[in-house]
C-alpha positions, 0 to 999 in steps of 0.5 A: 621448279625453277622459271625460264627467268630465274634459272642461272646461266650455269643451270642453263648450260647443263639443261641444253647440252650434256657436257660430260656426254661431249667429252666422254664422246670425243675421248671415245671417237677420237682416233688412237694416238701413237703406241709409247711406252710409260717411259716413252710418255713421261719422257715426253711430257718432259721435253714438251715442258722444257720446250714450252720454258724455252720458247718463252725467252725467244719470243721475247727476244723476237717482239720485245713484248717485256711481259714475256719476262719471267713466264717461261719460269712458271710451268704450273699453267702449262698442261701437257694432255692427251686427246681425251684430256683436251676435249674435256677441257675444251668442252668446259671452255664452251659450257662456261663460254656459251652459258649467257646464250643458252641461258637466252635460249631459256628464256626465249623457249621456256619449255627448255627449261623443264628438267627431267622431260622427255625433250630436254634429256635427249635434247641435250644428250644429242647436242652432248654426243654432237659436240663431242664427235666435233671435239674428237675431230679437233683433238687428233689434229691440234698440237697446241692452244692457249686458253685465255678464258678462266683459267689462263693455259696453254695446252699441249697435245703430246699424242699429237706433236709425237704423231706429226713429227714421226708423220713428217720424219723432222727431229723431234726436239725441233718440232716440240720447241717450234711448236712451243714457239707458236703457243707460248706467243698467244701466251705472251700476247694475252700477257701483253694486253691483260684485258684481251681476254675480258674483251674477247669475253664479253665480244663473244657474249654479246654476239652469242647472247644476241643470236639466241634472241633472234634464232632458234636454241643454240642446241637446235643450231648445233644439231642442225649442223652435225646432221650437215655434217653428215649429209655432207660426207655421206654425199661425198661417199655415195657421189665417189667425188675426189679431193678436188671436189673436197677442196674448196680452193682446188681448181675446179671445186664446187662453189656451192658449200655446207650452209653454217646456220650458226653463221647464218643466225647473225642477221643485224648490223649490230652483230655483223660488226662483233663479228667483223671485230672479232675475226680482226682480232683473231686473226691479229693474234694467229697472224703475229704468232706466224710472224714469230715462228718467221722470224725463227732461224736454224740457231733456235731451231735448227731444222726449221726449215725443213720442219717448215716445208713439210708441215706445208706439204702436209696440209696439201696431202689431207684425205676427202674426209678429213678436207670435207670435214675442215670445209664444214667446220670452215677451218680452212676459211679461219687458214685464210684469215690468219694469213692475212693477220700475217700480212697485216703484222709483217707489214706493219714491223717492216713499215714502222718496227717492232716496238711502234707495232707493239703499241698495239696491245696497250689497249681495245682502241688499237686493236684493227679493224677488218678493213685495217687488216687488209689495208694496214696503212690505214691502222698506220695512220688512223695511230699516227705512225706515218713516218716512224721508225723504231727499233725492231 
């Protein structure tokens, strides 16, 4: 039998969390798409494909970003999925991403590694079903993602933009070719910066790889979550609370909120600062990408502007249940984040242009901090911009 210490990272995810379990849940819980025609799909995964080609040449026009060139002519990574599709892939994004942790988690907690016990069969069977309920929540609501870990995709959930744009009664070439804009502008930035990806990578490494070595196993955080998880909706549904209780900005909301031990677990300066980094970053990537999708007028996408409006007003109308569970999973908390990137982009173009602001993915020393984010000025001087105005 192979010891805590000489297991592999690869081993090590397969011991803790049942993958194939994750994503057969997720594609098994997840709500069921809208009803199309054989026909009807294959048409549409053709006009998301020419969406996705088209797209690429705007948002070269709107950064300058000249890596944009030529990759609207190369279709061959981007996958048009359905919910269950994007689970699995995700799914394999987290085993490859999580596998130093869990690997940790070995060797911190040797018993883990025991194949074939009575603990580690239901142990990671739990985590496994746990994760998959996660990913079948994400899958009925994402419309897109660029994967920058392995394989280098973007991804584009047809079930779903059909869904949204029938929801919001917008022209759906409009809504394809705007949601195109948002993804394929990760895409150009990961091709801007080739070595974001790497240092995303081992940012997430080192502060994942730390958290095991200071807390509990990863799939004991992730079980303990999910059972948050239910408390949390049980108790909105026995308590009989409205939206305003569901919603954490809602005038007269609650302040008290799910703990997120994964969140929680990071206890040293050490990891406080990756963790400071990384929610800079993240929000530099969504917040240019909001900027982009601004600077989209009616001669790209006609109906922009109406598209814009209700897909705001959407967000606004979600149920209890669908707003407690973005409360757990703090995606309203990473909303807010990205609208400070934004903030943080828009003023920095408007100060000193688009081609001085591009400067910013020739390398990781450029990159913000999280005090830069929302004081930009100081990013401005710290590049010695002051006073620069270049085109764009």
């Amino acid at each position: 039998m192979t010891s805590a210490q000489e297991i592999t990272e690869a081993q090590a995810a397969e011991l803790l969390i049942n993958w194939e379990l994750a994503a057969s849940t997720a594609a098994r819980l997840a709500p069921p798409g809208p009803r199309l025609t054989r026909r009807e799909a294959a048409s549409e995964v053709q006009a998301l494909r020419k969406a996705a080609t088209e797209a690429v040449g705007h948002v070269h026009q709107i950064t300058g970003l000249h890596a944009a060139r030529g990759l609207g002519e190369d279709t061959s990574d981007v996958l048009i999925v359905d919910r269950a599709g994007w689970s699995a892939a995700n799914a394999e994004s987290f085993r490859q991403m999580l596998a130093p942790a869990l690997k940790a988690a070995v060797e911190k907690k040797p018993e883990l590694a025991k194949e074939g016990s009575t603990g580690q069969v239901v142990g990671s069977a739990v985590t496994g079903a746990e994760l998959g309920a996660v990913l079948a929540f994400l899958s009925a609501n994402v419309l897109g993602q660029f994967e920058p870990f392995h394989q280098q995709r973007l991804l584009l959930v047809a079930p779903n933009v059909v869904d949204i744009a029938t929801q919001l009664n917008v022209d759906r070439a409009d809504f394809r070719l705007w949601v195109c804009l948002h993804e394929q502008t990760h895409r150009v930035q990961f091709a801007a910066a080739p070595w974001l990806a790497e240092h995303l990578q081992e940012q997430i490494t080192q502060l994942s790889t730390n958290t095991m070595g200071q807390a509990d196993s990863l799939p004991q955080k992730l079980a303990e979550a999910a059972k948050q998880l239910k408390a949390e909706l049980k108790g909105r549904k026995d308590n009989g609370h409205d939206d305003a209780s569901a919603d954490p900005s809602a005038e007269g909301a609650s302040s008290t909120r799910p703990r997120n031990r994964l969140l929680e677990a990071i206890q040293s300066p050490e990891d406080r600062a990756v963790m400071s980094h990384l929610t800079a970053v993240m929000s530099l990537l969504e917040g240019h990408a909001n900027v982009v999708m601004d600077a989209v007028d009616a001669s790209i996408v006609p109906s922009v502007k109406t598209i814009r409006r209700r897909f705001n007003d959407r967000g606004r109308r979600r149920s209890p249940l669908e707003r407690a569970v973005r409360k757990l999973l703090q995606l309203d908390m990473k909303a807010a984040q990205y609208r400070d990137g934004q903030k943080f982009v828009s003023h920095i173009v408007d100060a000193v242009g688009m081609e001085a602001f591009n400067t910013i993915w020739e390398a990781p020393q450029h990159l913000p901090t999280e005090d830069e984010l929302h004081q930009p000025d100081l990013w401005i001087q710290r590049m010695g911009l002051q006073g620069q105005r270049s085109g764009g």
